[in-house]
C-alpha positions as CSV (number, residue, x, y, z in Angstrom):
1,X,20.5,5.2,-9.8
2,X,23.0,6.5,-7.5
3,X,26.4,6.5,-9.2
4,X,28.9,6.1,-5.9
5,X,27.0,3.7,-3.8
6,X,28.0,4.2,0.2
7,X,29.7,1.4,2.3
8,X,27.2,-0.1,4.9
9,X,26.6,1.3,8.0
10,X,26.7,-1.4,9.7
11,X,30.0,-3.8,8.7
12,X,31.6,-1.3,6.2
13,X,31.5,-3.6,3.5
14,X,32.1,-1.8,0.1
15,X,30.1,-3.8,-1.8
16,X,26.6,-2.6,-1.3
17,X,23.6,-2.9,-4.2
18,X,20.5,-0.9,-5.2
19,X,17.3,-2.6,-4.8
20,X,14.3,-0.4,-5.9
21,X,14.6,2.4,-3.2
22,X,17.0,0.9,-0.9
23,X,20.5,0.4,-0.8
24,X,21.4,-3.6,0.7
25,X,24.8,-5.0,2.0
26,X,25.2,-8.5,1.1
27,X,27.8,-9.6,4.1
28,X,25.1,-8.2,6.9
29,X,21.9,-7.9,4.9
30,X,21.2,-4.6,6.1
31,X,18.9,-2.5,4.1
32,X,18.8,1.5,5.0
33,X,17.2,4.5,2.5
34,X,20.3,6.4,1.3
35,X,20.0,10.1,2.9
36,X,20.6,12.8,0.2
37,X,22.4,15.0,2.7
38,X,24.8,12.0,3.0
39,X,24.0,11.0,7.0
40,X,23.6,7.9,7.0
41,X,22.6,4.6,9.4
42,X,19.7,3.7,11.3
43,X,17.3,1.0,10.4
44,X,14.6,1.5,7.4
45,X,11.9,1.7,9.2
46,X,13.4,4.7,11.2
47,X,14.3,6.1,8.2
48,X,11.3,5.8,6.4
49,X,9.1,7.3,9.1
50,X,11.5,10.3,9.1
51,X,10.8,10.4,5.0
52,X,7.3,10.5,5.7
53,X,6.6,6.8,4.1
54,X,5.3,4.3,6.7
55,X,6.9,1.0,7.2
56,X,6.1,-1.4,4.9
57,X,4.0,-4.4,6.4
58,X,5.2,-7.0,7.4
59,X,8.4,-5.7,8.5
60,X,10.1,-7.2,12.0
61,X,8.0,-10.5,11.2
62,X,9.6,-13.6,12.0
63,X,8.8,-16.5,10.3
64,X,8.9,-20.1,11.9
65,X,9.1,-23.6,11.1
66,X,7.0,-26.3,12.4
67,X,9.0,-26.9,15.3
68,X,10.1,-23.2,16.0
69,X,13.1,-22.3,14.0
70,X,12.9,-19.0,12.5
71,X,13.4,-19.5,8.4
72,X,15.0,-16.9,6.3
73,X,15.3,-16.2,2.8
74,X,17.6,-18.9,1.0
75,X,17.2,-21.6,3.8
76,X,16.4,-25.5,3.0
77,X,13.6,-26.8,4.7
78,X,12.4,-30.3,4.7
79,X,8.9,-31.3,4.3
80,X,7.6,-32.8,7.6
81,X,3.6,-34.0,6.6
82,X,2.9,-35.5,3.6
83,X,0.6,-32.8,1.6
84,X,-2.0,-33.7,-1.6
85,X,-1.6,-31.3,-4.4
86,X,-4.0,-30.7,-6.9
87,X,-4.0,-32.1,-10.5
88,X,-1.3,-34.9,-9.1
89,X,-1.9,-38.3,-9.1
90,X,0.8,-38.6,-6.1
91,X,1.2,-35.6,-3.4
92,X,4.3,-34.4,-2.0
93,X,6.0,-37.0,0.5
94,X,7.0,-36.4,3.8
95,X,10.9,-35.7,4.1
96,X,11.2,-34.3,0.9
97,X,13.7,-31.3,0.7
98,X,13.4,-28.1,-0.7
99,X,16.2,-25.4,-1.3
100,X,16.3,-21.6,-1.7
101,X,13.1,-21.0,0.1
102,X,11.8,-17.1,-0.5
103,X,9.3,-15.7,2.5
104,X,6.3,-14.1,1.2
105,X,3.5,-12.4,2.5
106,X,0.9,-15.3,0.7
107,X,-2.5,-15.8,1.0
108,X,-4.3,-18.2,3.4
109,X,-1.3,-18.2,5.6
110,X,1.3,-19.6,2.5
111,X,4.4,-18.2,3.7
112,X,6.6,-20.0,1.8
113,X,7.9,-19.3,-2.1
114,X,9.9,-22.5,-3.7
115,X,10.7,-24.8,-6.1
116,X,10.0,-28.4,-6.0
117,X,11.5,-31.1,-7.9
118,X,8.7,-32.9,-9.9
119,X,5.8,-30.3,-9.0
120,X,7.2,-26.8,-10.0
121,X,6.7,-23.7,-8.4
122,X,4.3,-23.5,-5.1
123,X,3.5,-22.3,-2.1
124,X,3.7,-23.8,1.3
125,X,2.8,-23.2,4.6
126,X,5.3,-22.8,7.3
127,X,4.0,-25.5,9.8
128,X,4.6,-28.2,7.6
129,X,8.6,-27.6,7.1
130,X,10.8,-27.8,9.2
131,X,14.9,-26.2,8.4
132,X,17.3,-28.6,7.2
């Protein structure tokens, strides 16, 4: 754990975190590898490749709703087919919301991490939301 985490590179902002191996500024959401030397900037997969560690897969992917809106991390999205769900008498309806969405590489093209009221904890596909 580094004890004197630097600003970002990007905005400045002071108030930068560890996460795992990177260091992440929550104004920009820039992640970067923190250079022992102290240089610092560039984007991780630069940095990485430098370190000898290939880019994580995956990385530069843009996810996007069922009408073309790229999602991100935290968005609300809103339902937009009505989808069956096993074990449930009743599926999920068409128009229902869900909030704080987390993109995940999933299997069988589930994309989507969340949380919905009445069902629990699934995974959706990104064609059937669309962003609130």
């Amino acid at each position: 754990m580094i004890e004197n985490l630097p600003a970002c590179p990007k905005c400045s902002c002071e108030y930068t975190y560890e996460m795992n191996a990177l260091v992440v500024c929550p104004e920009c959401g820039h992640e970067w590898v923190p250079a022992e030397s102290g240089a610092q900037g560039g984007d991780v997969a630069g940095e990485r490749s430098e370190m000898g560690v290939p880019p994580a897969e995956g990385w530069g992917r843009v996810v996007k709703d069922a009408v073309g809106n790229a999602l991100q991390d935290g968005d609300a999205v809103v339902v937009v087919k009505a989808l069956k769900v096993k074990g449930s008498p009743s599926g999920i309806k068409a128009g229902t919301k869900v909030r704080g969405i987390r993109l995940v590489d999933g299997v069988d093209g589930h994309d989507i991490d969340c949380r919905i009221d009445g069902f629990g904890a699934m995974q959706l596909k990104s064609s059937v939301v669309k962003k609130a």
